[in-house]
C-alpha positions in Angstrom: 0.0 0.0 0.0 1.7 3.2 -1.4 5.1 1.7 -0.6 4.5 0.6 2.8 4.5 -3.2 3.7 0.5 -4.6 4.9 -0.7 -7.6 5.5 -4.8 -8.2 5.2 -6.9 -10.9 7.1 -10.8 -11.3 6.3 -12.2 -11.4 9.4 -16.1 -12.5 8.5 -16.3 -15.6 6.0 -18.0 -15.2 2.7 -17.0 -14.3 -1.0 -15.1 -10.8 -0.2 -15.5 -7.8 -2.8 -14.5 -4.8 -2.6 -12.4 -1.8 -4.4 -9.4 0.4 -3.7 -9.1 3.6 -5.4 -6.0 5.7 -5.3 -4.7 9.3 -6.1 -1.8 11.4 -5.7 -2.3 14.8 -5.1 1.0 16.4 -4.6 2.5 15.8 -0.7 -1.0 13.3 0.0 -1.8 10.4 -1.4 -5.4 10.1 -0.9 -7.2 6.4 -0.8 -10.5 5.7 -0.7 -11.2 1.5 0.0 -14.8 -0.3 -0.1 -15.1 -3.5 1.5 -18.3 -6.4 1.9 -16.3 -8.0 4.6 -15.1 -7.1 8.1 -10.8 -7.1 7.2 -7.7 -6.2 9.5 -4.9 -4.4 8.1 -1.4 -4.6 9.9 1.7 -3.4 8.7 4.8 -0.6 8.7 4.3 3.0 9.0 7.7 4.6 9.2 8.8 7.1 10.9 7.9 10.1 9.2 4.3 9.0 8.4 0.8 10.5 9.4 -2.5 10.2 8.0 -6.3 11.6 8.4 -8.3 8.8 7.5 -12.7 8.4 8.0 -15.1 5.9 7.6 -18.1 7.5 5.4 -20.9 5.1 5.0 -22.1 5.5 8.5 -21.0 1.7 8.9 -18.7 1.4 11.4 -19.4 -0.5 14.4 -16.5 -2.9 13.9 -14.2 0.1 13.1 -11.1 -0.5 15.1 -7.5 1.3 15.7 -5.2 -0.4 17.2 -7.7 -2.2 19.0 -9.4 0.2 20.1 -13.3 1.1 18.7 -13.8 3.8 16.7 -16.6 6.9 17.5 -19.4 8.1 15.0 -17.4 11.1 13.6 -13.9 10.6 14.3 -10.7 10.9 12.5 -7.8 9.0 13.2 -4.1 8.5 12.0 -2.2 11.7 12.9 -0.3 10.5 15.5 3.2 11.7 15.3 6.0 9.1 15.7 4.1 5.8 15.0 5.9 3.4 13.0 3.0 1.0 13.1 -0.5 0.6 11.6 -3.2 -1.2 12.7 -6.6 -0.8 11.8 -10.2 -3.1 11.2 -12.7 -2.0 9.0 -16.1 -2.6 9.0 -18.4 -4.8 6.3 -20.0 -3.2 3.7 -18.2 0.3 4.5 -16.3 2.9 2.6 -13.1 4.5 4.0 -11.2 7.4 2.9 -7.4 7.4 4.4 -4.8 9.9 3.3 -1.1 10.0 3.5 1.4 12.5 4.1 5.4 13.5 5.7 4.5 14.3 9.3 7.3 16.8 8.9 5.8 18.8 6.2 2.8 19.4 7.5 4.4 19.9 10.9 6.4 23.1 8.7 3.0 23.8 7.1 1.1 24.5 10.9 4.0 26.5 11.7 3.6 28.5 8.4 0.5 29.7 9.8 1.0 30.1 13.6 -0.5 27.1 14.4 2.5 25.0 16.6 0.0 24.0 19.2 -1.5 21.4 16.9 1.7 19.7 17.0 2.0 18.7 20.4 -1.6 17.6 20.5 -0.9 15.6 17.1 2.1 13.9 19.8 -0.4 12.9 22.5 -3.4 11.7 20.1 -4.1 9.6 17.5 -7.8 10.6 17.0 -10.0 13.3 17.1 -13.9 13.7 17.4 -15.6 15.9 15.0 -18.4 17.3 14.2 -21.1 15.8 12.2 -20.7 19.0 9.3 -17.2 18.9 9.3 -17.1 14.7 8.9 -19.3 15.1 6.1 -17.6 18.0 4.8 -14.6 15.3 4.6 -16.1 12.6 3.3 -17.3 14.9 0.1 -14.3 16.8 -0.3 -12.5 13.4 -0.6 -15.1 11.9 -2.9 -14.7 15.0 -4.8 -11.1 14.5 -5.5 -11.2 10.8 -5.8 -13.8 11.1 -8.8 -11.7 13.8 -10.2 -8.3 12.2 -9.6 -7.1 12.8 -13.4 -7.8 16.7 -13.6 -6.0 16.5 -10.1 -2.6 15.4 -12.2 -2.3 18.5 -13.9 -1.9 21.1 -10.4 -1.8 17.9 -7.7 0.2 20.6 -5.5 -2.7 22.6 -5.4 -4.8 19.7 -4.4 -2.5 18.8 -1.8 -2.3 22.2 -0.5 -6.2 22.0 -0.3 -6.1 19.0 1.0 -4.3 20.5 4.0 -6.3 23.2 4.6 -8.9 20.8 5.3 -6.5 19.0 7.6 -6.1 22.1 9.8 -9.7 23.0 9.7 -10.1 19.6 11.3 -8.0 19.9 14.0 -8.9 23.4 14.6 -12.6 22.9 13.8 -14.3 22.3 17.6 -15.4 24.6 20.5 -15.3 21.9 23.5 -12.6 20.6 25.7 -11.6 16.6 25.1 -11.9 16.9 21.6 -8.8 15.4 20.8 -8.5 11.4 22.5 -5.7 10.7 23.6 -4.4 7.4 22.4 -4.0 4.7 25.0 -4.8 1.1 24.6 -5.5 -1.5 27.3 -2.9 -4.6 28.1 -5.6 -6.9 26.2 -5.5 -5.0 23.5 -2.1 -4.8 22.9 -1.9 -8.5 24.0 -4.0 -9.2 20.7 -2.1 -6.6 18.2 1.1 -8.5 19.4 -0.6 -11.9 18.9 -2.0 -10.9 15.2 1.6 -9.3 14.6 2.9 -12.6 15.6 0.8 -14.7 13.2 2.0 -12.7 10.5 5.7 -12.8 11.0 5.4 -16.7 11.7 2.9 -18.3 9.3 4.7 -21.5 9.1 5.1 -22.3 12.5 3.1 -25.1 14.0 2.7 -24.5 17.2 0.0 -24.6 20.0 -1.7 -22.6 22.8 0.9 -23.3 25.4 3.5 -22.4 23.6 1.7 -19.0 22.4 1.0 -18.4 25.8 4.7 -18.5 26.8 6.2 -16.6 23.8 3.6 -13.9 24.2 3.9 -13.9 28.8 0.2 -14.6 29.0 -2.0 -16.9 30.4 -4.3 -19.5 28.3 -7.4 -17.6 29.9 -6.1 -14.3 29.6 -4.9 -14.9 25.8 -8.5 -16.7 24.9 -10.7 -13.9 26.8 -8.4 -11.1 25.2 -8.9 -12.7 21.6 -12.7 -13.4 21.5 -13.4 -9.6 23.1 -11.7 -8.2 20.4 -11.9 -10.5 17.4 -15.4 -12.8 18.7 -12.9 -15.9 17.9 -10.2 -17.8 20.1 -6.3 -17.6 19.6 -5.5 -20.5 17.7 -8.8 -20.0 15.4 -7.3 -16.7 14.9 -3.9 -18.0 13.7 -5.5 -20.6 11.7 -7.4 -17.8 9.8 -4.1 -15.8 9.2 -2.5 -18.8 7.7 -5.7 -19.6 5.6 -4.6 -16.2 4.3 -1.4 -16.4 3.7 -2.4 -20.0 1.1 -5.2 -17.5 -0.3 -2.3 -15.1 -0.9 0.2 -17.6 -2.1 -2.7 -20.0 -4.7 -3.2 -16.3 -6.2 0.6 -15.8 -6.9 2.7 -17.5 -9.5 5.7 -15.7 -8.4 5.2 -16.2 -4.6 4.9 -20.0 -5.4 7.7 -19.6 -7.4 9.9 -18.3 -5.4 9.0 -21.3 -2.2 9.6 -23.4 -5.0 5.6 -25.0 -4.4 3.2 -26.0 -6.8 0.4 -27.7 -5.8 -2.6 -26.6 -3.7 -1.8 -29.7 -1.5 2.3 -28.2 -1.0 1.1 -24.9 -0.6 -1.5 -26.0 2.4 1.5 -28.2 4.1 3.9 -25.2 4.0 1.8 -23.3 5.7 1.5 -25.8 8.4 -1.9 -28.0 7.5 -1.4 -31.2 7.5 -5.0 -32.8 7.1 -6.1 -31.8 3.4 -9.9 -32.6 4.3 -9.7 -30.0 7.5 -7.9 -27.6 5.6 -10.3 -28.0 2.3 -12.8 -27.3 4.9 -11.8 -24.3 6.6 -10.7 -22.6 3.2 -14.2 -23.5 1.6 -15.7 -21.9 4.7 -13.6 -18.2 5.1 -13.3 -18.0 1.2 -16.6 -19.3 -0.3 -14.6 -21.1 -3.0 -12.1 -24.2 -3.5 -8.1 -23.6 -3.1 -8.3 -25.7 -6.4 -10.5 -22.7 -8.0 -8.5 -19.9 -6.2 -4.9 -21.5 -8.0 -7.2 -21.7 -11.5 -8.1 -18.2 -11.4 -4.4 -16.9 -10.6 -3.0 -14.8 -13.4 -0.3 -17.5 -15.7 
């Protein structure tokens, strides 16, 4: 995703559709991504990274940062100095997330006498808005999304635009405890580190003890933690992840390739499952479709 490394898990089974749309506009890279399933996406930052994104369909009950759920009218992202992202998004929702170098825009609020937003932009990661102003967002982003190829010809002036937005955002409130400070609890961490683990280690077979000992938490903490945030268990969790990885490896010819695999049935074993009738199963049931049709339909 625009040069930084993500990895995506379908959280809710079923055939998953959805779109990503993308323009540059100068400084911002604006996206805009539609989704029919309930997906996590975790992955690098980098250091000089910050981002104003919204969800605009009024579906967001499953909207998550870092764990943590999102508000009706809130923007998130602008933390300054995070080198991670994590972030859930909602079924059958539309969000708008945009990209830019924290220190440019930290030069552009001192441009215009406004270095107080920086320290705030330090402490929080989102910010409650107001109703106008949300919407005003959402259609300002439609707007430039629809209109991405006019954009190409003055995409600094549409990035300059863009952050005048920005700052009316942050600036854009008249009540104290507008800006939420970002702070998750130990179960929610205890989950981002578990999902972070997944990723890194696809092809590890391990079980819950062992989990539970890499990651210093108990079986009943670990299970309780997982199901609050997630509604399944750990090591249905990490089963899903790998499912994920075979989805992402079947669609691939260079991936498989490159692990030197062929077959759906080599594929499935390097990603640790070793009964092809459970693992037919459990693909059948997240994907809505046969490994053997998800390797047919891969590009030659």
């Amino acid at each position: 995703m625009v040069g930084k490394r993500f990895d995506a898990l379908q959280l809710t089974p079923g055939r998953l559709k959805g779109e990503m749309s993308i323009a540059q506009l100068g400084a911002v890279t604006l996206l805009k991504i539609t989704t029919t399933h309930r997906i996590l996406l975790n992955g690098d930052r980098g250091p000089d990274c910050i981002s104003f994104c919204i969800e605009a369909s009024g579906q967001a009950k499953d909207h998550k940062v870092f764990c943590v759920p999102m508000s009706a009218y809130s923007v998130h992202g602008f933390k300054q100095g995070l080198l991670e992202s994590h972030f859930e998004l909602s079924a059958d929702s539309t969000t708008y997330l945009t990209i830019t170098s924290g220190r440019r825009f930290n030069d552009y609020l001192e441009h215009f006498g406004l270095e107080s937003m920086i320290g705030e932009m330090e402490m929080s990661n989102s910010l409650q808005s107001f109703p106008l102003m949300h919407q005003h967002m959402a259609k300002e982003f439609e707007f430039l999304i629809q209109n991405s190829f006019v954009n190409t010809i003055r995409p600094q002036q549409a990035g300059n635009r863009l952050y005048g937005l920005f700052v009316k955002c942050l600036t854009c409130h008249d009540e104290e405890g507008c800006f939420i400070p970002m702070v998750s609890t130990p179960r929610q961490e205890l989950v981002r580190r578990l999902i972070g683990w997944g990723f890194l280690h696809g092809t590890a077979d391990t079980n819950l003890d062992q989990i539970c000992q890499m990651l210093f938490a108990s079986k009943g903490t670990l299970i309780q933690s997982t199901k609050e945030a997630l509604d399944i268990g750990p090591m249905e969790l990490l089963k899903r992840i790998r499912l994920e990885k075979v989805n992402g490896m079947l669609r691939s010819q260079e991936r498989r390739k490159t692990a030197q695999l062929t077959t759906v049935s080599e594929v499935a074993q390097y990603f640790g499952f070793r009964s092809r009738g459970h693992f037919a199963r459990a693909y059948q049931e997240l994907f809505s479709e046969s490994p053997s049709v998800t390797l047919s339909k891969a590009p030659a």
